[in-house]
PDB file of N, CA, C and O in Angstrom:
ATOM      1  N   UNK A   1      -7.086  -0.051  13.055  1.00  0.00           N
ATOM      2  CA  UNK A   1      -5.780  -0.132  12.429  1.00  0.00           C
ATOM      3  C   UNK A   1      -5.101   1.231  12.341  1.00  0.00           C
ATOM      4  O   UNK A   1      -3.872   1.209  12.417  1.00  0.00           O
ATOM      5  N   UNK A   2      -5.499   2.017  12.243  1.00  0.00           N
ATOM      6  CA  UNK A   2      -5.089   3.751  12.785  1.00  0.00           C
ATOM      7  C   UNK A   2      -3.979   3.793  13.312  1.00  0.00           C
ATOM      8  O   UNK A   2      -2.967   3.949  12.629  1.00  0.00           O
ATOM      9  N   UNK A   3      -3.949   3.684  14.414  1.00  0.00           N
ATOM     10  CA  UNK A   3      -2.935   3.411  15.315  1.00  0.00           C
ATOM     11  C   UNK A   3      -1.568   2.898  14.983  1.00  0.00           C
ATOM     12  O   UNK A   3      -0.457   3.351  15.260  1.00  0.00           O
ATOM     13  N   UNK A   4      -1.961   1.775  14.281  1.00  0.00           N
ATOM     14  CA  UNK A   4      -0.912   0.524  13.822  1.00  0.00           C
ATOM     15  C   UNK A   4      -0.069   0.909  12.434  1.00  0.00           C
ATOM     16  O   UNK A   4       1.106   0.657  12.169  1.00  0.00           O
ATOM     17  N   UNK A   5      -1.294   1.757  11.468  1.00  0.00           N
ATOM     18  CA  UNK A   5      -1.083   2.354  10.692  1.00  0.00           C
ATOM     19  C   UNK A   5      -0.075   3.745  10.474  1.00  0.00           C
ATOM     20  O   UNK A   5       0.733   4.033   9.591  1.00  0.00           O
ATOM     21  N   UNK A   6      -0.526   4.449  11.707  1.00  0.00           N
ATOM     22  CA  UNK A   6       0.676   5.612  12.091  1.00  0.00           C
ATOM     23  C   UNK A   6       1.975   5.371  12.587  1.00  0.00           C
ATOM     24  O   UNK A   6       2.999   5.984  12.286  1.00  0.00           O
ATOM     25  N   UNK A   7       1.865   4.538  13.281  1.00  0.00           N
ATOM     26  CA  UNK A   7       3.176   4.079  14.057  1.00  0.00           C
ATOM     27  C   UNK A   7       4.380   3.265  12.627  1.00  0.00           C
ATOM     28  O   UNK A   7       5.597   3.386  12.483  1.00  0.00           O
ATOM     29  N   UNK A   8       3.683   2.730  12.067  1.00  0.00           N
ATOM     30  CA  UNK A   8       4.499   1.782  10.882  1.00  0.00           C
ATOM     31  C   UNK A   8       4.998   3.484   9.708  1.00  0.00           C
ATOM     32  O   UNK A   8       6.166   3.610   9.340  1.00  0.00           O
ATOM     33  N   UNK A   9       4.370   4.105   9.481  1.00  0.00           N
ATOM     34  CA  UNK A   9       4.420   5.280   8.465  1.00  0.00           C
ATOM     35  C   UNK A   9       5.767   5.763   9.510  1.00  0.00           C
ATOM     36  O   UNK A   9       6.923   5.759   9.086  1.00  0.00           O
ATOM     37  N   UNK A  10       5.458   6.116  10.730  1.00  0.00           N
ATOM     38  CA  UNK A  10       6.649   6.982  11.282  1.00  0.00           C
ATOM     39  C   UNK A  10       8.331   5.648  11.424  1.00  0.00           C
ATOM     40  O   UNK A  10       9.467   6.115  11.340  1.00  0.00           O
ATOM     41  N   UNK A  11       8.231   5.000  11.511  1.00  0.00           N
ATOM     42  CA  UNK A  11       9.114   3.701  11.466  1.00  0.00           C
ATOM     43  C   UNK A  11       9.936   3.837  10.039  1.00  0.00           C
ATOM     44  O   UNK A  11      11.155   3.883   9.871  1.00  0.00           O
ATOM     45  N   UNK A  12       8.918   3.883   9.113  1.00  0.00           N
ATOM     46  CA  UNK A  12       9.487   3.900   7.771  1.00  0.00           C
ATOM     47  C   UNK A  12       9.769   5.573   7.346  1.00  0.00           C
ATOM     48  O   UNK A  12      10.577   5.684   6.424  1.00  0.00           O
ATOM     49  N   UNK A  13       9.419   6.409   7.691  1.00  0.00           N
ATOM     50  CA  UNK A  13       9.770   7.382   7.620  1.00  0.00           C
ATOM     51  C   UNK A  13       9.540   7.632   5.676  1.00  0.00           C
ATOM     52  O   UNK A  13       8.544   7.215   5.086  1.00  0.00           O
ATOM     53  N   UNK A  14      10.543   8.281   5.078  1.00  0.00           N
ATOM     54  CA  UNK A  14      10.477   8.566   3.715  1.00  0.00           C
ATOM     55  C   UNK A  14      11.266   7.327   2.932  1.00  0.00           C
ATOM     56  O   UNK A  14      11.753   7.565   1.827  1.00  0.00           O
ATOM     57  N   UNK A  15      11.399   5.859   3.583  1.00  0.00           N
ATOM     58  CA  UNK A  15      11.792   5.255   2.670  1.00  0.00           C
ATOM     59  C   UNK A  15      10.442   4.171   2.447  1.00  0.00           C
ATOM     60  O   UNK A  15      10.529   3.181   1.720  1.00  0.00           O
ATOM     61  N   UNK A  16       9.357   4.495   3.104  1.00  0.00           N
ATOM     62  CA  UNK A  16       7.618   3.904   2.297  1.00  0.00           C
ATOM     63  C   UNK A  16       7.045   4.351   2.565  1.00  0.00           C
ATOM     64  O   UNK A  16       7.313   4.679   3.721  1.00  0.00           O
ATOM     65  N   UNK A  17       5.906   4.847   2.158  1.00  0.00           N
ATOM     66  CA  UNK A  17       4.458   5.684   2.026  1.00  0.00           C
ATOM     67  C   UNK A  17       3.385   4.321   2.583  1.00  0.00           C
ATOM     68  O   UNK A  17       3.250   3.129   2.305  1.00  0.00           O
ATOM     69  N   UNK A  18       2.869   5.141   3.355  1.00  0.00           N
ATOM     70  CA  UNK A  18       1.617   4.110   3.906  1.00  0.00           C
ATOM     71  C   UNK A  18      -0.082   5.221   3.904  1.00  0.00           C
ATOM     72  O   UNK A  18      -0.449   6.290   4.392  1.00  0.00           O
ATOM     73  N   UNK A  19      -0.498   4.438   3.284  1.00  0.00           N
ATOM     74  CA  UNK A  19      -1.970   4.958   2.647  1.00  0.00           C
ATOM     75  C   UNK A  19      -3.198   4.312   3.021  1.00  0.00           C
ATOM     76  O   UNK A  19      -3.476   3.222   2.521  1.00  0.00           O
ATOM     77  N   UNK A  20      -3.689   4.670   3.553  1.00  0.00           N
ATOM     78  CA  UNK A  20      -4.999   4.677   3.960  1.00  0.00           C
ATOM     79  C   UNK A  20      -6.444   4.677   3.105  1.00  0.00           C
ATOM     80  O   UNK A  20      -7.056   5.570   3.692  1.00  0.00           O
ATOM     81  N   UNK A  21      -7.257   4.225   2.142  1.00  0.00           N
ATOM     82  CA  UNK A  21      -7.927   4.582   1.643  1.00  0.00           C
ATOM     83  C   UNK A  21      -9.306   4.304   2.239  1.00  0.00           C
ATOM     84  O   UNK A  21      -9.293   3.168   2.712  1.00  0.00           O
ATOM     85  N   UNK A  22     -10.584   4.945   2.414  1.00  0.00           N
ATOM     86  CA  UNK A  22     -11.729   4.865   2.981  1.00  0.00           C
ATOM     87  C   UNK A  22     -12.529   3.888   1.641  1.00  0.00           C
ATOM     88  O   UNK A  22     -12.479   4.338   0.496  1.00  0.00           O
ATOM     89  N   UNK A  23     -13.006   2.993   1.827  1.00  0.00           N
ATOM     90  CA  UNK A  23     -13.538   2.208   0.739  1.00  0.00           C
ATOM     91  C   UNK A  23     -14.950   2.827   1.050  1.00  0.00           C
ATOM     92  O   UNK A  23     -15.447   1.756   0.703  1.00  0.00           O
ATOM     93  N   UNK A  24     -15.762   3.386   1.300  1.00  0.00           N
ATOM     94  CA  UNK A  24     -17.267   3.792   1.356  1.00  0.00           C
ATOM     95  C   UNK A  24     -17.028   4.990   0.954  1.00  0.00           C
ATOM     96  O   UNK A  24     -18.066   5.644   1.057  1.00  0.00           O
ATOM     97  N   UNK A  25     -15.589   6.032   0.266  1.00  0.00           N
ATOM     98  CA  UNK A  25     -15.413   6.946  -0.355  1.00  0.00           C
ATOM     99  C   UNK A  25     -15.385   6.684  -2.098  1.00  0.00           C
ATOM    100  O   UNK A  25     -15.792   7.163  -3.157  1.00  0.00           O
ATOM    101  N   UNK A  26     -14.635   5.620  -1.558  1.00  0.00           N
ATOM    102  CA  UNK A  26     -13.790   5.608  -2.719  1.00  0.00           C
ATOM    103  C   UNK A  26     -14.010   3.562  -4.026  1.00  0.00           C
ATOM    104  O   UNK A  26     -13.223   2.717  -4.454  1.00  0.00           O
ATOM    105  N   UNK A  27     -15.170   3.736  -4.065  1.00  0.00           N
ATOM    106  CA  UNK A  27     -15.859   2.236  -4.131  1.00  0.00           C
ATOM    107  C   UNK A  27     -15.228   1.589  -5.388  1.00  0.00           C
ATOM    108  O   UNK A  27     -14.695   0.480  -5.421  1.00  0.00           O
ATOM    109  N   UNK A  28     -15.393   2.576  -6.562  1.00  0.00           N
ATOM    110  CA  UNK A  28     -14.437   2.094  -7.596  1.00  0.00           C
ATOM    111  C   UNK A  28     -13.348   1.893  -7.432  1.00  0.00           C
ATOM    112  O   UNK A  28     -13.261   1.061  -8.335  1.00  0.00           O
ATOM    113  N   UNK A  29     -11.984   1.950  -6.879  1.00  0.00           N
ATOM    114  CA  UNK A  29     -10.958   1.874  -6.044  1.00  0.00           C
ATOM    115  C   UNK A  29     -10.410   0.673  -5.567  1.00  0.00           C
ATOM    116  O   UNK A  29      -9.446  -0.033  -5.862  1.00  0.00           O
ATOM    117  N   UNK A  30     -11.650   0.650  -4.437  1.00  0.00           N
ATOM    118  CA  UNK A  30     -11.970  -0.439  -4.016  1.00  0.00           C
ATOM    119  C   UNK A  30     -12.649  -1.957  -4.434  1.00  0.00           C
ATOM    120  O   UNK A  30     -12.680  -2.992  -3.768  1.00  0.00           O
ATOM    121  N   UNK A  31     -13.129  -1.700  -5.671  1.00  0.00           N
ATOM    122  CA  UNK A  31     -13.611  -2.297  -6.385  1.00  0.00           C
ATOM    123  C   UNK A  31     -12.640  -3.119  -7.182  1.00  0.00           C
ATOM    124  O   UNK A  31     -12.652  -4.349  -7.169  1.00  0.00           O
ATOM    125  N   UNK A  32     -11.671  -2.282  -7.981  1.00  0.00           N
ATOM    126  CA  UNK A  32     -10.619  -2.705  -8.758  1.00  0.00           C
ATOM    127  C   UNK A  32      -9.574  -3.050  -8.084  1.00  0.00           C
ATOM    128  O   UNK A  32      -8.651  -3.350  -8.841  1.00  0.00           O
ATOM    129  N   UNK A  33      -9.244  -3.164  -6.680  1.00  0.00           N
ATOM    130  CA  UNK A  33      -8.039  -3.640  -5.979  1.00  0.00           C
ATOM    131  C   UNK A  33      -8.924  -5.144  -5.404  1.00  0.00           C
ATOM    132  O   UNK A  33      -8.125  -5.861  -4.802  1.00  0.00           O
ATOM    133  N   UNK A  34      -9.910  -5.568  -5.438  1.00  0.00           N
ATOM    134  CA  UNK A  34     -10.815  -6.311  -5.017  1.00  0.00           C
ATOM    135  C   UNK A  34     -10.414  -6.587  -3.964  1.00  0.00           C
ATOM    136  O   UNK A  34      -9.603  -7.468  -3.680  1.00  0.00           O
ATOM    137  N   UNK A  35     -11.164  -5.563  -3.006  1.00  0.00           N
ATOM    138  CA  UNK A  35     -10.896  -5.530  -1.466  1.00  0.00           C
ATOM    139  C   UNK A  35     -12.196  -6.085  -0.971  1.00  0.00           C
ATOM    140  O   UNK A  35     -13.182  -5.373  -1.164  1.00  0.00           O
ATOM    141  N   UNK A  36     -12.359  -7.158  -0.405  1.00  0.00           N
ATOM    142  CA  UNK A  36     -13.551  -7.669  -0.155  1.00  0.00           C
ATOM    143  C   UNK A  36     -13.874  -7.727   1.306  1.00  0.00           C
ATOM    144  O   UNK A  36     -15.029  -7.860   1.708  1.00  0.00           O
ATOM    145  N   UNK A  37     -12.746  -7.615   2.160  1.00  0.00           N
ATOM    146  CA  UNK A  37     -12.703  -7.630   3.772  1.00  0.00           C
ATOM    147  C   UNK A  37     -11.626  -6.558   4.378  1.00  0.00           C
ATOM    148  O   UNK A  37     -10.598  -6.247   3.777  1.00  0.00           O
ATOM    149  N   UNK A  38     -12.008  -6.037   5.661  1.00  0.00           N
ATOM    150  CA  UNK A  38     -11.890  -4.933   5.981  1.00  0.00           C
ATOM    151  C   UNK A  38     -11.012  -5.870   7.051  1.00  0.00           C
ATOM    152  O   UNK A  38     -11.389  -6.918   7.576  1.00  0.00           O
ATOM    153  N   UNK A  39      -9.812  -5.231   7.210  1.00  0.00           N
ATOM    154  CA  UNK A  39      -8.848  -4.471   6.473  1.00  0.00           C
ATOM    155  C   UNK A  39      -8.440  -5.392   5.441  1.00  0.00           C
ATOM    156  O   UNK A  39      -8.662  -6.597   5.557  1.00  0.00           O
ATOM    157  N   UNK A  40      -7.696  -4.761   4.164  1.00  0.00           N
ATOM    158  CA  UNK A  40      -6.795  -5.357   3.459  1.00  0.00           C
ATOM    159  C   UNK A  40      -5.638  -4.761   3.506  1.00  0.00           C
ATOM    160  O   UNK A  40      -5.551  -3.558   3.751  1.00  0.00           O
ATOM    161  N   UNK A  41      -4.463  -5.631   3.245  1.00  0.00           N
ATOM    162  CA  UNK A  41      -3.320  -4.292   4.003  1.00  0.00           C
ATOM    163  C   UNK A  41      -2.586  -4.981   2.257  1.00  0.00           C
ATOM    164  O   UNK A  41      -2.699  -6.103   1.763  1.00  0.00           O
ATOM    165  N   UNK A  42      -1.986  -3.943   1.823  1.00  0.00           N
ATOM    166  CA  UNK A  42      -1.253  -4.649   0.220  1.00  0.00           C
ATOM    167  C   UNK A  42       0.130  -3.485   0.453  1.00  0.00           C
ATOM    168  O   UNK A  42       0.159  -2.393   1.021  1.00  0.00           O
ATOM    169  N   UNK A  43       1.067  -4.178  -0.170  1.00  0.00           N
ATOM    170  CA  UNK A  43       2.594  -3.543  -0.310  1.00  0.00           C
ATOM    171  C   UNK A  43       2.987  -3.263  -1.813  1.00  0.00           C
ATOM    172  O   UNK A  43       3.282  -4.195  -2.562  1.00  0.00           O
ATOM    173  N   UNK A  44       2.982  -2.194  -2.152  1.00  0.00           N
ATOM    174  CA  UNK A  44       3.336  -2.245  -3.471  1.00  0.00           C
ATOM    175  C   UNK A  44       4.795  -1.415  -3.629  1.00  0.00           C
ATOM    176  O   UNK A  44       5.140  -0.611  -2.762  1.00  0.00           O
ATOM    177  N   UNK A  45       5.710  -1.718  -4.954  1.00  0.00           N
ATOM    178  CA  UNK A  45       6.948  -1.080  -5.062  1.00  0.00           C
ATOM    179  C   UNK A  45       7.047  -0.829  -6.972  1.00  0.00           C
ATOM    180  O   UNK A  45       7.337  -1.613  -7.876  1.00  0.00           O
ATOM    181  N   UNK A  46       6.815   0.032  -6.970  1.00  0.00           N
ATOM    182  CA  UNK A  46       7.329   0.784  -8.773  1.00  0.00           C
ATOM    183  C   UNK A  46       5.666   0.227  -9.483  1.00  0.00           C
ATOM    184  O   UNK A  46       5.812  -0.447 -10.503  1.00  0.00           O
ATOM    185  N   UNK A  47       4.480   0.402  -9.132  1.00  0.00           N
ATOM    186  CA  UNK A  47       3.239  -0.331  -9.512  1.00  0.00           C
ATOM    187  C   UNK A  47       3.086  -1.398  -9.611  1.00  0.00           C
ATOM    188  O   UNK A  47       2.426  -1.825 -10.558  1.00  0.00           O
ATOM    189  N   UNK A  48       3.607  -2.202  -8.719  1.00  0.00           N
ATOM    190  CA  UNK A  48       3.642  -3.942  -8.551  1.00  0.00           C
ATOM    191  C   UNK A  48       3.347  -4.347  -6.961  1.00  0.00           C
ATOM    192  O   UNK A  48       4.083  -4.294  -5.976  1.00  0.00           O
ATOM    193  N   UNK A  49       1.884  -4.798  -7.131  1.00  0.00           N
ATOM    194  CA  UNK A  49       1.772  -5.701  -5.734  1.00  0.00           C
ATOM    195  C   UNK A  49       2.522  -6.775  -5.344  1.00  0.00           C
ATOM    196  O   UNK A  49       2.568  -7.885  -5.874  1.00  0.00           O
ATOM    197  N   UNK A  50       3.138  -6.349  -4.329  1.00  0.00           N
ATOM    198  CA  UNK A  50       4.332  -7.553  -3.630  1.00  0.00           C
ATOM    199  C   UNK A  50       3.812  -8.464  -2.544  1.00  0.00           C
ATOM    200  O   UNK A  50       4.406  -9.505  -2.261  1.00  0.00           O
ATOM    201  N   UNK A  51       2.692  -8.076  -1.924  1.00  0.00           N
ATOM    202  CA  UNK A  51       1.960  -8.641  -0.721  1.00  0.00           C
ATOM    203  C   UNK A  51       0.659  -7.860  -0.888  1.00  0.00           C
ATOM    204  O   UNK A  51       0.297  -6.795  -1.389  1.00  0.00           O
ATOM    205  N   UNK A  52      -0.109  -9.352   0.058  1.00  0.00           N
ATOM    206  CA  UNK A  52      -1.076  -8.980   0.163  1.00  0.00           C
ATOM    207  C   UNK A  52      -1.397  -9.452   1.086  1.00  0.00           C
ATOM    208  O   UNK A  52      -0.708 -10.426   1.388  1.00  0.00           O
ATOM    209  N   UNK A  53      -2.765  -9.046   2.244  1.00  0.00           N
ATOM    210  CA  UNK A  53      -3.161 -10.119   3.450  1.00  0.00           C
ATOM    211  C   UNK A  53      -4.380  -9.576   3.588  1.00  0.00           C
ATOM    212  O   UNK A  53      -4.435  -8.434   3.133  1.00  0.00           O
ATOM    213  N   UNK A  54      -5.912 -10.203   4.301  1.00  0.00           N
ATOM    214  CA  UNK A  54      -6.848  -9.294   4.803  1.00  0.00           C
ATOM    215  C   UNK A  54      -6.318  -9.811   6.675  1.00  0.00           C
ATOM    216  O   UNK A  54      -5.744 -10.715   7.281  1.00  0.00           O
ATOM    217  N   UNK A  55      -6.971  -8.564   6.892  1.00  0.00           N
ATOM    218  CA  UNK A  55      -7.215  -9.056   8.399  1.00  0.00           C
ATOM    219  C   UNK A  55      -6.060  -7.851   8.991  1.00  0.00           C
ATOM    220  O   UNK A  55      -5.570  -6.946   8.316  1.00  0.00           O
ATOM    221  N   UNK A  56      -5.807  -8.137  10.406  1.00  0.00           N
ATOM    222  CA  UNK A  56      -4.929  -7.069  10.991  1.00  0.00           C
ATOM    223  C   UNK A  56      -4.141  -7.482  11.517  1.00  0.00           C
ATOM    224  O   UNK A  56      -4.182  -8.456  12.269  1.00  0.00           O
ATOM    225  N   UNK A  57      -2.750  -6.467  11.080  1.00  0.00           N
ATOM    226  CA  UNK A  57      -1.623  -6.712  11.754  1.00  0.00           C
ATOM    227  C   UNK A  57      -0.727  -6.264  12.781  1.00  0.00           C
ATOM    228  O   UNK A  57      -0.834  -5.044  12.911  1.00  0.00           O
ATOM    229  N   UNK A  58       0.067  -6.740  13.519  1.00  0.00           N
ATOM    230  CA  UNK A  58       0.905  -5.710  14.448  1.00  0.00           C
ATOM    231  C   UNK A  58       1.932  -4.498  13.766  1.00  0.00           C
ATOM    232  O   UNK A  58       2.434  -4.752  12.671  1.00  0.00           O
ATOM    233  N   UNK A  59       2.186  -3.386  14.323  1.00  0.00           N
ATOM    234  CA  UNK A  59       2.953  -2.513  13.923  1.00  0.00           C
ATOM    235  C   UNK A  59       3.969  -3.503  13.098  1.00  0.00           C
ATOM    236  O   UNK A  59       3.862  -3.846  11.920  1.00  0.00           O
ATOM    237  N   UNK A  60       5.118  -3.917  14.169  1.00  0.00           N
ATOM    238  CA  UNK A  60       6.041  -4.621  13.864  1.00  0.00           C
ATOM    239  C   UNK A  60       6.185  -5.445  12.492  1.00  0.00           C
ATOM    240  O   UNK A  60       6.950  -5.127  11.582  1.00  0.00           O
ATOM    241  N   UNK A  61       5.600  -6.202  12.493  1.00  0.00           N
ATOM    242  CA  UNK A  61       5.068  -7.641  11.490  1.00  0.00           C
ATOM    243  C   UNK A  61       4.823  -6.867  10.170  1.00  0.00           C
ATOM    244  O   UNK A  61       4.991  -7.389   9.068  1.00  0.00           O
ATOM    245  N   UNK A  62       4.293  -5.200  10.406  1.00  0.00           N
ATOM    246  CA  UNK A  62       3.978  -4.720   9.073  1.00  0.00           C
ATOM    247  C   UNK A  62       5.234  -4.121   8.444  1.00  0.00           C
ATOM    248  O   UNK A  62       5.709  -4.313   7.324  1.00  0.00           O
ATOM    249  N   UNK A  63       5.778  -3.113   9.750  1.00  0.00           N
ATOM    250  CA  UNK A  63       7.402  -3.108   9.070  1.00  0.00           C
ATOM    251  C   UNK A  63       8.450  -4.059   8.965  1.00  0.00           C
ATOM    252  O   UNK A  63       9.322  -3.546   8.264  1.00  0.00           O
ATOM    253  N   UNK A  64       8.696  -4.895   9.229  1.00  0.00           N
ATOM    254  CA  UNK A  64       8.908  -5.753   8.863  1.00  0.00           C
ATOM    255  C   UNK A  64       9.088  -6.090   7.409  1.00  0.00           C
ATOM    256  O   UNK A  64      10.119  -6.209   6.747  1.00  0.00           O
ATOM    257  N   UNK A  65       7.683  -6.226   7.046  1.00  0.00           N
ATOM    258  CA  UNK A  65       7.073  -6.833   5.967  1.00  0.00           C
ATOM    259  C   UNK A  65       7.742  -5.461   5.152  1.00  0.00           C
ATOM    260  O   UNK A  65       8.771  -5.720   4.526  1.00  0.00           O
ATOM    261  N   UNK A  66       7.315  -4.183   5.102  1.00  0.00           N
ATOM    262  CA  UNK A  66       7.729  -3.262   4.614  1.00  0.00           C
ATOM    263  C   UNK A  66       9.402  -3.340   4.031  1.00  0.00           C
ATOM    264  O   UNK A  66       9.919  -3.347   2.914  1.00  0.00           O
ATOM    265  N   UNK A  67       9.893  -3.392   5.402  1.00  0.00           N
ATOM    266  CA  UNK A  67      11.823  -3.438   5.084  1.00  0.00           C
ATOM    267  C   UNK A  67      12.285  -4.390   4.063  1.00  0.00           C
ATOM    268  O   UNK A  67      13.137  -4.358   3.175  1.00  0.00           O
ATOM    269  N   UNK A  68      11.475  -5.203   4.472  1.00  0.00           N
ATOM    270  CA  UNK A  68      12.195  -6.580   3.491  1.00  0.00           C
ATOM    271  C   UNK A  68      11.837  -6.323   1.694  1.00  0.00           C
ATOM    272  O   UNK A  68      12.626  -6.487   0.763  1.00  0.00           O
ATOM    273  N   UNK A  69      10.552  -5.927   1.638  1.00  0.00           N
ATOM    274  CA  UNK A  69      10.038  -5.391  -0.288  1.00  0.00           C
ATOM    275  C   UNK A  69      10.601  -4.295  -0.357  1.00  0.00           C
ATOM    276  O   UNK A  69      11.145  -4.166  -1.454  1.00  0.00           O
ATOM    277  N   UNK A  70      10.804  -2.948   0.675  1.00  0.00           N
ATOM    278  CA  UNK A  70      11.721  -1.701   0.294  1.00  0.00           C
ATOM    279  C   UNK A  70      12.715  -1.476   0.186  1.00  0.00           C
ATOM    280  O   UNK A  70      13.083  -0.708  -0.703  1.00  0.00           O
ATOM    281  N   UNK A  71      13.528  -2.024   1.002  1.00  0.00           N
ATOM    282  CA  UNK A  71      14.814  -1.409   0.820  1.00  0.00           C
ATOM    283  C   UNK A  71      15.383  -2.372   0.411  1.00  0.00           C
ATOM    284  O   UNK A  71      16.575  -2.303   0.109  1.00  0.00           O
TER     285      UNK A  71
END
């Protein structure tokens, strides 16, 4: 998801932050967002989860998803 992940960050530029977190770093984290499958991709705006999905997505489909909860 790297890939998919960079490309969507440069798309959105400074109007969304896209974050990456390593769950075998960071377990409590991961624990409390109850991420149970790799990937989980979640959208949040002002500390409110707006989406959520596991599994992987296309660049597109993620901005997308992005434009429509951000701006």
């Amino acid at each position: 998801m790297h890939p998919v992940l960079k490309d969507v960050a440069a798309a959105m530029g400074d109007h969304g932050k896209v974050i990456k977190i390593d769950v075998d770093k960071n377990q409590v984290l991961s624990q409390a967002l109850r991420v149970k499958v790799l990937p989980t991709l979640m959208i949040y705006k002002a500390g409110e989860m707006l989406w959520r999905q596991s599994g992987e997505q296309d660049a597109n489909t993620l901005i997308s998803l992005m434009k429509d909860f951000v701006d």
